[in-house]
C-alpha positions in Angstrom: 59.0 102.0 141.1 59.0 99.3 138.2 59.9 95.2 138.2 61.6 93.8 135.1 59.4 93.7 132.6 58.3 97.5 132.9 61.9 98.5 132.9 62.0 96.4 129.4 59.0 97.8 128.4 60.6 101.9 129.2 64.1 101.5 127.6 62.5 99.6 124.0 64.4 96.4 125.0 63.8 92.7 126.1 63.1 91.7 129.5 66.2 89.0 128.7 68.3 92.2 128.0 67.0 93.9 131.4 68.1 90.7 133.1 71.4 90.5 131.4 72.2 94.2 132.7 71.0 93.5 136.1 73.0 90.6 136.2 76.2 92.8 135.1 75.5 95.5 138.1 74.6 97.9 135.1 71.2 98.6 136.9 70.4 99.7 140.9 68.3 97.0 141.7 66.4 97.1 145.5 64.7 94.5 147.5 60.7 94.1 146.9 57.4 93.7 144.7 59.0 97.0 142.7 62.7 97.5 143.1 63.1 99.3 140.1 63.5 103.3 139.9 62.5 104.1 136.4 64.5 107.5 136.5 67.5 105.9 138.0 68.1 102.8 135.8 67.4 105.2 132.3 70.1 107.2 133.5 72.6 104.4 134.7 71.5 102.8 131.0 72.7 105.7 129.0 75.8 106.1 131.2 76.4 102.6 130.5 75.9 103.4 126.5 78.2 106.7 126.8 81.1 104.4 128.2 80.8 102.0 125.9 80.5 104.2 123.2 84.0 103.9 121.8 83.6 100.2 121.8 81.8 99.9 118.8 82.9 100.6 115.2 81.6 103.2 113.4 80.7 102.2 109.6 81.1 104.6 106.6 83.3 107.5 106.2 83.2 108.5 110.5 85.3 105.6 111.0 86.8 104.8 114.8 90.6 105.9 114.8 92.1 102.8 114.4 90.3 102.3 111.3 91.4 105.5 109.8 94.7 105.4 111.1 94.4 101.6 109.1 93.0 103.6 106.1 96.0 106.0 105.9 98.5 103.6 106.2 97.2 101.7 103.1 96.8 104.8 101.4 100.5 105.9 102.0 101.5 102.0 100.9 99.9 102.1 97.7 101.2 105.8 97.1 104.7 104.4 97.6 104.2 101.8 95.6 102.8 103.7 92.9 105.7 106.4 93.0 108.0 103.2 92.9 106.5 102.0 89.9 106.9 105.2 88.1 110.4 105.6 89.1 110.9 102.0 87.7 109.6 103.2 84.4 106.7 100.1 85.0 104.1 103.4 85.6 103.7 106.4 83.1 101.8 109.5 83.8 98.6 109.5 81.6 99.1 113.4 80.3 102.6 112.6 79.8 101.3 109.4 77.4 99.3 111.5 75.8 101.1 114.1 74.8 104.1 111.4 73.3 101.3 109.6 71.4 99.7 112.6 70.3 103.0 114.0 68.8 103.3 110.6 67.4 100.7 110.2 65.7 101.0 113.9 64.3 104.3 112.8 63.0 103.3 110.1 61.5 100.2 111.9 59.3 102.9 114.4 59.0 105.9 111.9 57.2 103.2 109.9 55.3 101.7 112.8 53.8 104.8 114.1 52.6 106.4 110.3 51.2 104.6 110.7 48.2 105.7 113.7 47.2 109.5 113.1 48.6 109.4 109.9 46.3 107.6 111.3 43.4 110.5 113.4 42.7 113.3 110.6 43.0 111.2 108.6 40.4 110.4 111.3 37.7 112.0 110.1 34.4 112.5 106.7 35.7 111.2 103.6 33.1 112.5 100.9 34.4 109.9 99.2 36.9 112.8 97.5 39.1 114.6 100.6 39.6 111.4 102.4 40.8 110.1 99.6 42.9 113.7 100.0 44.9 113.2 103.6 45.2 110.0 103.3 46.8 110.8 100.6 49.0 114.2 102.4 50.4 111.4 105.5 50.8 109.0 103.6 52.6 112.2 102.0 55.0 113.1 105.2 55.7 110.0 106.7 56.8 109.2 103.7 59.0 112.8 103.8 60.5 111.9 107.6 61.2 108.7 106.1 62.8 110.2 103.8 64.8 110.9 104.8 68.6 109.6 103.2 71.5 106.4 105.5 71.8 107.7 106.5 75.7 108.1 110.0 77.0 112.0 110.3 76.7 112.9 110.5 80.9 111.0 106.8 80.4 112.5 105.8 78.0 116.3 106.5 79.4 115.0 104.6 82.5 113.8 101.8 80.4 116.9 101.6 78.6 119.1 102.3 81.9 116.8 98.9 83.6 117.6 96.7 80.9 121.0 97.5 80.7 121.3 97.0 84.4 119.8 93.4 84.1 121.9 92.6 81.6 124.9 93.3 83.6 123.2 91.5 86.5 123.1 88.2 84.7 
């Protein structure tokens, strides 16, 4: 048999906390100079922690349900929103932008590589400066007009182009 403050002193709390839980009919507590049964109150204490157990949230990844259940539903709002985007055309793939800029760029070594030779040929013979000049600029026109698309994988592009045309008709 134990008071108070040996009770405190058994579980590694305050004898304020001891009170508190005597107070709340947590702990048996008998008439006397000792009312205390160590054995008794250690095991009504860890009941009390077992029932309360839930109570408290849980940090890190071993969340309580609620907060995982709060967890999935953000997740499965932002993947909607994210398959909404790309739908919109607002959201590309990265492999998919890769792959269209890669090609791009390859096209574009590919075209101005070959402009010199294309134009050296139309200007062969050629003495007059103006005529020449014209020759290459229509060349050079050409291979930018060739270079000229939107840069967007083409199923983005046709939503792109199917958006805008849909806005127009809106206003």
């Amino acid at each position: 048999m134990a008071n108070q403050v040996e009770l405190a002193k058994h579980l590694g709390m305050t004898p304020q906390s001891v009170s508190e839980l005597v107070k709340n009919g947590i702990f048996t507590v008998k008439q006397g100079r000792s009312p205390i049964d160590l054995d008794v109150c250690r095991i009504e204490y860890i009941n009390h922690l077992r029932k309360h157990a839930g109570h408290f949230k849980k940090a890190g990844n071993s969340g309580d349900m609620v907060e995982e259940a709060t967890r999935l539903k953000k997740f499965q709002a932002d993947k909607a929103e994210l398959e909404v985007n790309q739908l919109e055309a607002k959201l590309i793939p990265a492999d998919l932008v890769l792959l269209k800029w890669s090609s791009e760029v390859t096209n574009a070594s590919n075209l101005l590589s070959s402009m010199a030779t294309r134009l050296a040929y139309r200007v062969l013979g050629l003495t007059d400066v103006n005529e020449i000049e014209a020759i290459l600029k229509t060349g050079c026109h050409e291979t930018l007009e060739e270079l000229s698309s939107n840069g967007l994988p083409e199923e983005y592009a046709e939503r792109v182009e199917s958006s805008a045309e849909t806005l127009e008709a809106a206003e």
